[in-house]
C-alpha beads as a LAMMPS data file, in Angstrom:
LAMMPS data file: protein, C-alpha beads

321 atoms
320 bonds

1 atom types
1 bond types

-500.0 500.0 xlo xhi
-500.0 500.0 ylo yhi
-500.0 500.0 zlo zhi

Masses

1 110.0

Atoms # bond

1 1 1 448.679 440.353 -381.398
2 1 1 451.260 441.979 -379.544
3 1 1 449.957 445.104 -376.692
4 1 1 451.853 447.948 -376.706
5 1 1 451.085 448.044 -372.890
6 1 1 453.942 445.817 -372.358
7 1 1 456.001 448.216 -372.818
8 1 1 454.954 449.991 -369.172
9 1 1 456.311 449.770 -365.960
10 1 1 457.319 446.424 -364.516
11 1 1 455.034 444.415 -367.111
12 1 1 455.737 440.447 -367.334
13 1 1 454.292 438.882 -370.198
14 1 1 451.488 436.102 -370.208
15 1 1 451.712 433.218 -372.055
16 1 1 450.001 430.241 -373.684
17 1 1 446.383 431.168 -375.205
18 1 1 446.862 435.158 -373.348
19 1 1 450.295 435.644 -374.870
20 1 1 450.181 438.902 -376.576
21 1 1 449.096 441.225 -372.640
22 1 1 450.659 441.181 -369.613
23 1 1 450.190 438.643 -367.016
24 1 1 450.846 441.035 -364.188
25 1 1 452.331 444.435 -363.709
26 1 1 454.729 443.726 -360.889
27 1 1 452.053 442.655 -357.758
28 1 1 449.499 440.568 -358.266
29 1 1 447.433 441.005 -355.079
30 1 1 447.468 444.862 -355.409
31 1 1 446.081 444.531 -359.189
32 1 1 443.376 442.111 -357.730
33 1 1 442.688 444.247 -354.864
34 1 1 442.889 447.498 -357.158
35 1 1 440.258 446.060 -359.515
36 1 1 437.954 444.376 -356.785
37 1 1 437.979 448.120 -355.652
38 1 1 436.873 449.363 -358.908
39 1 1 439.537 451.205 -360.045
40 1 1 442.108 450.705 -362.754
41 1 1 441.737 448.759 -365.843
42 1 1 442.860 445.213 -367.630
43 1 1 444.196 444.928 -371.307
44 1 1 442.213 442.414 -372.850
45 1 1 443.781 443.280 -376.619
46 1 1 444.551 440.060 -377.394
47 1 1 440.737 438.555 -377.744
48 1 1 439.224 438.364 -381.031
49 1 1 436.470 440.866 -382.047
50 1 1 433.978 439.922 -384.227
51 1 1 430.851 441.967 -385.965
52 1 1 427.890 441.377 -387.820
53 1 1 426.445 444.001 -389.401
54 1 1 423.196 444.022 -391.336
55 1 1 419.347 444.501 -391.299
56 1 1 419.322 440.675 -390.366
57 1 1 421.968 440.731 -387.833
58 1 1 420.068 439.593 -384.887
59 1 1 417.359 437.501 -386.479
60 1 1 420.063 436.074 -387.721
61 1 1 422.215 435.207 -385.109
62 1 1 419.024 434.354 -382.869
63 1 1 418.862 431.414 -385.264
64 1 1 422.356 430.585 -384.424
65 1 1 422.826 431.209 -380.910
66 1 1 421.677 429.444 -377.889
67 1 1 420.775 433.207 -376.300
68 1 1 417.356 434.917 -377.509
69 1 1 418.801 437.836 -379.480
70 1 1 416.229 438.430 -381.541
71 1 1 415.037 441.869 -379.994
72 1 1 417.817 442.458 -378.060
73 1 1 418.034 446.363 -376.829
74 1 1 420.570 448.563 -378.048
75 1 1 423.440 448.525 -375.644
76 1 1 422.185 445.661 -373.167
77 1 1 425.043 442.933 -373.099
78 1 1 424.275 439.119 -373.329
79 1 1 426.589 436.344 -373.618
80 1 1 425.802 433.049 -376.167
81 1 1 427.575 429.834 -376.970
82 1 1 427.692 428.141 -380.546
83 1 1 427.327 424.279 -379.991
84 1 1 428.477 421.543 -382.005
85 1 1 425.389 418.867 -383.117
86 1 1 425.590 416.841 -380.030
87 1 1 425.394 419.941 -377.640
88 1 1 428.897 420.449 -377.216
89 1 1 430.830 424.117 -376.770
90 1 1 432.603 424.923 -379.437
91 1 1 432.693 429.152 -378.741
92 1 1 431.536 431.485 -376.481
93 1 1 430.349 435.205 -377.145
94 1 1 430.531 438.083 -375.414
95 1 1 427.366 440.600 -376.858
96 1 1 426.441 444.097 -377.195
97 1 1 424.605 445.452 -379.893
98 1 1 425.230 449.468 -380.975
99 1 1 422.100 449.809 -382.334
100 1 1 424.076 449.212 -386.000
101 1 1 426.254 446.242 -385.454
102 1 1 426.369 443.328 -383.162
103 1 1 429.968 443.315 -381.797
104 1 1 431.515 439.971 -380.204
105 1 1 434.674 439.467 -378.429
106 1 1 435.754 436.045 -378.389
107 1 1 439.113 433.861 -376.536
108 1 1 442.203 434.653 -378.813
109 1 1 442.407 433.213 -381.826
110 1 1 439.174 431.868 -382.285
111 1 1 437.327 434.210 -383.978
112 1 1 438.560 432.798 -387.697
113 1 1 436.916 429.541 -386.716
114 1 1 433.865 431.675 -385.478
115 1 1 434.013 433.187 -388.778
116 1 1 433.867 430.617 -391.351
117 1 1 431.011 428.776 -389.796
118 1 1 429.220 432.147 -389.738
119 1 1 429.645 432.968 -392.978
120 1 1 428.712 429.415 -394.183
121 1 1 425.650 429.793 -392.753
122 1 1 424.497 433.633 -394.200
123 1 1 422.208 431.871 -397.289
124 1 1 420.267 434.808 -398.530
125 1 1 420.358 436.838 -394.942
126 1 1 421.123 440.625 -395.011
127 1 1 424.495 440.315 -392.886
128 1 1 428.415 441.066 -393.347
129 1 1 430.547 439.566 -390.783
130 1 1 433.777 440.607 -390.276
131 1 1 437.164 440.151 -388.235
132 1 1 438.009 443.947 -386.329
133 1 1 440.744 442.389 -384.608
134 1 1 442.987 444.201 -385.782
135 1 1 441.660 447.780 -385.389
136 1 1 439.622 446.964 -381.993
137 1 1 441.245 446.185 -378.758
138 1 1 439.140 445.050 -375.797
139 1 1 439.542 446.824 -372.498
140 1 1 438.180 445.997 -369.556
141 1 1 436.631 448.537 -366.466
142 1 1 435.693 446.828 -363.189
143 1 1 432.302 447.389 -361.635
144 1 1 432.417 450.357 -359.774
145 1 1 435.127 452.188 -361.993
146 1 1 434.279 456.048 -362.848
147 1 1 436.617 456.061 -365.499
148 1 1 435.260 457.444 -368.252
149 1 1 434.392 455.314 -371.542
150 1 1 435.650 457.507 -374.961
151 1 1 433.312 458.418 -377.199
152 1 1 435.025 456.289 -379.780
153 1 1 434.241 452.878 -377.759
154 1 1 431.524 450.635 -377.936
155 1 1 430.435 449.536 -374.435
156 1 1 429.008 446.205 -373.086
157 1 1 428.191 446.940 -369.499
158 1 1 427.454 444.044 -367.176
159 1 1 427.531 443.110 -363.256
160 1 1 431.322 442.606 -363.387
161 1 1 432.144 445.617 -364.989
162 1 1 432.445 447.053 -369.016
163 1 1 433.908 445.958 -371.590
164 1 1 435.028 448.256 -374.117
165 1 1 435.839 447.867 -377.363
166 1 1 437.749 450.266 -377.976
167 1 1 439.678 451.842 -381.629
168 1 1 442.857 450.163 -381.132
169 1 1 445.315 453.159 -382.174
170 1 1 443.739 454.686 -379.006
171 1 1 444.850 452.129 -376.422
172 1 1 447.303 454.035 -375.297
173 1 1 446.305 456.872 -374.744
174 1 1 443.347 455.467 -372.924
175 1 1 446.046 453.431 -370.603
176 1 1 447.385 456.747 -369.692
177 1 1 443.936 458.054 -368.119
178 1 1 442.668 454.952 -366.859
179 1 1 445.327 453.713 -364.658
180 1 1 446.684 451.678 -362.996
181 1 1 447.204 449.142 -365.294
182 1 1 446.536 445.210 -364.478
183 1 1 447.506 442.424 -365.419
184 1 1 445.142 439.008 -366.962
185 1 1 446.001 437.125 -363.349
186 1 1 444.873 439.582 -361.658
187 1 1 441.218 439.638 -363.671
188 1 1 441.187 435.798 -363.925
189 1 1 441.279 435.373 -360.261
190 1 1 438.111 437.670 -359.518
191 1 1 436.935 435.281 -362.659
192 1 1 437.716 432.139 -360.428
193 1 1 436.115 433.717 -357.718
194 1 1 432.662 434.812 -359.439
195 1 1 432.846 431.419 -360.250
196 1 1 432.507 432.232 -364.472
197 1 1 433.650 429.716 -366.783
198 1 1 435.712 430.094 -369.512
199 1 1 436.452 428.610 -372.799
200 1 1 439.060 426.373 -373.157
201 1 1 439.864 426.610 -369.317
202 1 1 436.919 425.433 -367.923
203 1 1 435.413 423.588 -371.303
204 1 1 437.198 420.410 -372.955
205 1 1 436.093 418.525 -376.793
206 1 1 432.822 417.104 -375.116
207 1 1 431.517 420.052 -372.717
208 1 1 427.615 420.889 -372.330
209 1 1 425.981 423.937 -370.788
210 1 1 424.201 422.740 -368.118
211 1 1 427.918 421.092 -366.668
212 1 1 429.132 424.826 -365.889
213 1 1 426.314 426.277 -364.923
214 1 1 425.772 428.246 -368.184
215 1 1 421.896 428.055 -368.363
216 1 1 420.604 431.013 -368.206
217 1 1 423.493 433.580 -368.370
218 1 1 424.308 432.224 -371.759
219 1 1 421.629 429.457 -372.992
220 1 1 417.597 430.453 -373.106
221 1 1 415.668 427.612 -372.582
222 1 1 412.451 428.758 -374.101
223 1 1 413.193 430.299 -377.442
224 1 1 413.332 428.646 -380.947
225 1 1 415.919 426.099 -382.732
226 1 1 419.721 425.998 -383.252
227 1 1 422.323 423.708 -383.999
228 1 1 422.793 421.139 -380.339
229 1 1 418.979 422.280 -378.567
230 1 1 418.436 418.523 -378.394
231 1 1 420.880 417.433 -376.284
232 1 1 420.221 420.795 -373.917
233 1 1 416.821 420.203 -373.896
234 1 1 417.019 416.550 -373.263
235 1 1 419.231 417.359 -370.610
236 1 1 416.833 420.052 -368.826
237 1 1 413.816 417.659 -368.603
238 1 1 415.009 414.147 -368.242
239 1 1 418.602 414.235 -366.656
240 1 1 421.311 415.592 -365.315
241 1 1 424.867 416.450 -366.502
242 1 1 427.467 413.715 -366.492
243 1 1 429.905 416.579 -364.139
244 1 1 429.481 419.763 -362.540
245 1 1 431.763 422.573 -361.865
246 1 1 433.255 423.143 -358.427
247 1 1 435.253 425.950 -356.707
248 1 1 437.958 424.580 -354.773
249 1 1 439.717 425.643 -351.553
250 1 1 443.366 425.070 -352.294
251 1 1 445.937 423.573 -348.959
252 1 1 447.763 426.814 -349.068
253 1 1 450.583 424.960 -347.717
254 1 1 451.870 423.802 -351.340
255 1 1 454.196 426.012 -353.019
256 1 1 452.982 425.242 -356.355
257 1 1 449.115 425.345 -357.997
258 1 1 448.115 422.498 -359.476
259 1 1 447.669 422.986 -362.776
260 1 1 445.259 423.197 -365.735
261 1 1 444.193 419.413 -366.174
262 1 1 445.705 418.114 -362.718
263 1 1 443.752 414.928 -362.161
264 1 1 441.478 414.983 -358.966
265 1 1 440.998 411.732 -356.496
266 1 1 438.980 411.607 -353.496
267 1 1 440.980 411.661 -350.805
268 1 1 440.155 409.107 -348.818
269 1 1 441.072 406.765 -351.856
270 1 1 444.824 408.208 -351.639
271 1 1 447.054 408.664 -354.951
272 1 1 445.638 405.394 -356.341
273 1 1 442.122 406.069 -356.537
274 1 1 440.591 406.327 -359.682
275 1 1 440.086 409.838 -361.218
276 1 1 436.863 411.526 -360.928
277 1 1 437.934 415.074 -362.674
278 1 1 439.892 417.758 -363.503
279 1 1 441.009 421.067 -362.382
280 1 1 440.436 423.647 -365.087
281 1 1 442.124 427.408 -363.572
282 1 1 443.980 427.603 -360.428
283 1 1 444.646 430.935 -359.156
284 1 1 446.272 432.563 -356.064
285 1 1 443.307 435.029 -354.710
286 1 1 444.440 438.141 -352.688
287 1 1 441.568 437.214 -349.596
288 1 1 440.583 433.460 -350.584
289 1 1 444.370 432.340 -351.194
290 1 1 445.207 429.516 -353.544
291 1 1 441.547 428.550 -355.309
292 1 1 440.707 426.617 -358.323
293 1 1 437.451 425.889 -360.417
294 1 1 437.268 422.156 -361.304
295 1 1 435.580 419.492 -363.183
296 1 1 434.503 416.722 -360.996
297 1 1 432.048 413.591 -361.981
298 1 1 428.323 414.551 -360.654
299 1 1 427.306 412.044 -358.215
300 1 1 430.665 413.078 -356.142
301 1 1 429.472 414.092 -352.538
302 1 1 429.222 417.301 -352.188
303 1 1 431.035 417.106 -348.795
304 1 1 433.811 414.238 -350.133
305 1 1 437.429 415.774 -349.517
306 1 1 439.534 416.144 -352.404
307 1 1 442.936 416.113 -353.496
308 1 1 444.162 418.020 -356.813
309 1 1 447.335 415.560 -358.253
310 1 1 449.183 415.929 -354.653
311 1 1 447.238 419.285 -353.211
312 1 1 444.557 419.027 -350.759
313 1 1 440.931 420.952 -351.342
314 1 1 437.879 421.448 -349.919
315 1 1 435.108 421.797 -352.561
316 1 1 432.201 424.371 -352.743
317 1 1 429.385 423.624 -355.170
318 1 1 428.701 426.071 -358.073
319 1 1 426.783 423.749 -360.223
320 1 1 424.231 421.326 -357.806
321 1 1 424.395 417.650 -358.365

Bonds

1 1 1 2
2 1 2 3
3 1 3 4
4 1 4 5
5 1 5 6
6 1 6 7
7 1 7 8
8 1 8 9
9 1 9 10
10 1 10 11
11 1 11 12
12 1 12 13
13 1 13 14
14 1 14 15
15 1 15 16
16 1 16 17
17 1 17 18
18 1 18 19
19 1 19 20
20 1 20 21
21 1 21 22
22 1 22 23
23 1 23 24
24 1 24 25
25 1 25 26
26 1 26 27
27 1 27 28
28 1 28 29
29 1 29 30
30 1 30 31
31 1 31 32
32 1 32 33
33 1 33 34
34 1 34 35
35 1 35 36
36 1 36 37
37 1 37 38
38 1 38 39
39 1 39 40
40 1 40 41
41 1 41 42
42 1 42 43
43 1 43 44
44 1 44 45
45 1 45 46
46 1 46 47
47 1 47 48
48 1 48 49
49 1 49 50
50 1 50 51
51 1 51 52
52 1 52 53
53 1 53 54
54 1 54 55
55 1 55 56
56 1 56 57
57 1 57 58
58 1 58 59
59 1 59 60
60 1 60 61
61 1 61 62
62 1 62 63
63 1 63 64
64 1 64 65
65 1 65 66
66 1 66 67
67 1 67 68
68 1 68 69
69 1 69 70
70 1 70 71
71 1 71 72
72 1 72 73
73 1 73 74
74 1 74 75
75 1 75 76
76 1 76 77
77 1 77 78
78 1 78 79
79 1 79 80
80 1 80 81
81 1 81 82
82 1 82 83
83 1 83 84
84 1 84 85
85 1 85 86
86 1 86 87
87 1 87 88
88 1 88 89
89 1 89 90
90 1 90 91
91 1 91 92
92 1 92 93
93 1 93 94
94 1 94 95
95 1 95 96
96 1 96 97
97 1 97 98
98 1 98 99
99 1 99 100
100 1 100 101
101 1 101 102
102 1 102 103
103 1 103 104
104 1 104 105
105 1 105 106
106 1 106 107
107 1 107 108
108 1 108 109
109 1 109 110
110 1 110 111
111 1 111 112
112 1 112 113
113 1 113 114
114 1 114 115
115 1 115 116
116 1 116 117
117 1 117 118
118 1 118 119
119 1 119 120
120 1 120 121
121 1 121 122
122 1 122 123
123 1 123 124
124 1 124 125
125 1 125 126
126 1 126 127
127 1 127 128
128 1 128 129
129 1 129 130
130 1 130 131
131 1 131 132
132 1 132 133
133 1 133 134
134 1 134 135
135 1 135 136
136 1 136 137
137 1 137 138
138 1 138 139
139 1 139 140
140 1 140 141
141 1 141 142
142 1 142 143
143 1 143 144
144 1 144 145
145 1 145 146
146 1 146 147
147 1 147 148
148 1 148 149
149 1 149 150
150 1 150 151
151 1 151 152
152 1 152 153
153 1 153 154
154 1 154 155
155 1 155 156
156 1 156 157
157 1 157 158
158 1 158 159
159 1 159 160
160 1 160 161
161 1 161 162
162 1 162 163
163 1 163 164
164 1 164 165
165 1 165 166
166 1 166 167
167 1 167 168
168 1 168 169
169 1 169 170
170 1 170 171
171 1 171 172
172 1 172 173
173 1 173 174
174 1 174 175
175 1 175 176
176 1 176 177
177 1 177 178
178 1 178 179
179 1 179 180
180 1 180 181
181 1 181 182
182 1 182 183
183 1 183 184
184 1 184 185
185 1 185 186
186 1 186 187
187 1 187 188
188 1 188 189
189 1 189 190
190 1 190 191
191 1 191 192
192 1 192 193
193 1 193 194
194 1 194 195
195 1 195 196
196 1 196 197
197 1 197 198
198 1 198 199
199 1 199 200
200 1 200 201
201 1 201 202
202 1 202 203
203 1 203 204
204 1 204 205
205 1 205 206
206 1 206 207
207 1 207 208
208 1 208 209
209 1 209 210
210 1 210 211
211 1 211 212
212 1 212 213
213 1 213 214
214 1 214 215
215 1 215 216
216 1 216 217
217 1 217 218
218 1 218 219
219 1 219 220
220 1 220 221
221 1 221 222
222 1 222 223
223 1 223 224
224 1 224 225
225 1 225 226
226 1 226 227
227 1 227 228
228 1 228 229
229 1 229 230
230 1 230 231
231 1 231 232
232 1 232 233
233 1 233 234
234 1 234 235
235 1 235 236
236 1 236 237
237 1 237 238
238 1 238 239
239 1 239 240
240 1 240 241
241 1 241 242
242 1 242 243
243 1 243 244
244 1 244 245
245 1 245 246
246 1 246 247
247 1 247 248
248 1 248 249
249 1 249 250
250 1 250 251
251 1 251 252
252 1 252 253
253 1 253 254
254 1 254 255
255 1 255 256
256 1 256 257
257 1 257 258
258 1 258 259
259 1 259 260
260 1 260 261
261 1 261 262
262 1 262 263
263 1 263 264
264 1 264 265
265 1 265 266
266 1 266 267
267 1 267 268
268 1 268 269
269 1 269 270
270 1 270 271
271 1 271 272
272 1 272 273
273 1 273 274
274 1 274 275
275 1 275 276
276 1 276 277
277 1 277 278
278 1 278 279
279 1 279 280
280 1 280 281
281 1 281 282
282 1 282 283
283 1 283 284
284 1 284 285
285 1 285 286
286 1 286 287
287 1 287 288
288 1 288 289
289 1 289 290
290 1 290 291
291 1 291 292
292 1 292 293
293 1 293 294
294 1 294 295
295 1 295 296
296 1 296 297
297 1 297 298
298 1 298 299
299 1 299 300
300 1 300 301
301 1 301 302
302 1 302 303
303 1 303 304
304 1 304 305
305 1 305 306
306 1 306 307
307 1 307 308
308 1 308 309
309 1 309 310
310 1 310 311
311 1 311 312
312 1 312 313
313 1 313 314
314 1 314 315
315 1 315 316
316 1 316 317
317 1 317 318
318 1 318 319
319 1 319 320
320 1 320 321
């Protein structure tokens, strides 16, 4: 779904899965800096946006989910995953309850897949799910931003800012107050640097939680059964993850970023070594310069040396070994 914020001022548009908003609105590193400051705003129209509605809603979903939902407050924001039988990712949610429907945004066109298995799984529950993509555009306020939420919006607040979702006829008019406007580069590098995965960048076909550090933020460990808890719980008290997330320090020498799915070697093995992961977002950060999150084997060192296809990095450890 096309933004009408692409039509302002010096707006490029992004592309591949966050085709639809603008990448950047002419300077990257003053749209980071702007929003690391807590001030302006970044179009997230393009996600899906999901509700359930429904007496059952959340004993519902709490059946579903790997979060505990089942009495969660009016207004507090969570985030869940739905996971395939053998523990693997297959979406990510991003909660807030009104107090009269659960509301969900989800990565772009994914929320018809979310759909159908939700609705295959209603039975004789009291929900209605539905698709408010199309009247419901997701804007997101930095922490720290005074801007003012409309009265029309839902609002998930969390530690990186809100989330609105917000009537989308009124997008515009919102932009216009808000300001200034940035870009998805300029909100997925603060991502890369909070260190928050994401799915499809950070997540491939066989994925589990506990690789990316998503215990706890968005799996509960202590609350009742859904569809993959074996292979989490299995996982918690008898191993560990077969990789583990890194943040990489980029040689800020190289021109280019290596890119999603760039194979990673240990260096001291040279181009010929055998690969031991993959990097999963690469960003240019306005402080940290040229970063990346990564998907390396577990039993790496934490202190080997690394090289991204022909780009030398130094990693830092997000999820332990």
């Amino acid at each position: 779904m096309k933004s009408p914020l692409l039509s302002l001022p010096g707006a490029v548009p992004a592309e591949g899965v966050d085709e639809g908003v603008a990448a950047h609105y002419g300077d990257l590193f003053r749209e980071q800096r702007a929003l690391a400051d807590g001030t302006g705003f970044v179009d997230l129209s393009h996600r899906g946006v999901v509700t359930v509605t429904g007496d059952d809603r959340l004993s519902w979903l709490h059946l579903l989910l790997t979060q505990h939902v089942s009495d969660l407050p009016t207004g507090q924001a969570t985030e869940a995953l739905i996971l395939s039988a053998n523990g693997h990712i297959e979406h990510a949610l991003y909660l807030v309850d009104d107090g009269t429907s659960v509301w969900a945004h989800v990565e772009p066109g994914s929320q018809e897949a979310l759909i159908a298995y939700l609705e295959s799984m209603k039975f004789f529950y009291r929900v209605e799910v539905a698709d408010r993509t199309a009247d419901t555009a997701v804007v997101h306020l930095p922490a720290g931003s005074i801007a003012q939420a409309p009265a029309s919006a839902v609002v998930r607040e969390t530690p990186y800012g809100r989330d609105l979702f917000l009537p989308r006829e009124e997008l515009e008019s919102f932009a216009a107050q808000a300001g200034p406007a940035a870009g998805i580069l300029a909100h997925e590098a603060l991502r890369v640097e909070q260190h928050r995965p994401r799915l499809g960048f950070e997540t491939d076909h066989r994925t589990i939680p506990h690789e990316l550090g998503w215990i706890g933020t968005a799996v509960h460990l202590q609350k009742g059964c859904y569809r993959g808890q074996e292979t989490v719980a299995r996982v918690q008290n008898l191993g560990k993850p077969p990789r583990r997330l890194v943040f990489l320090h980029l040689d800020g020498s190289e021109v280019h970023l290596p890119p999603n799915g760039a194979e990673i070697r240990l260096a001291d093995d040279g181009a010929d070594g055998r690969k031991i992961g993959f990097v999963t977002t690469s960003v240019r950060h306005h402080e940290l310069g040229p970063v990346a999150l990564a998907l390396i084997k577990r039993n790496v060192p934490v202190d080997a040396r690394l090289m991204a296809e022909e780009t030398a990095a130094a990693q830092e450890t997000v999820v332990e070994p």
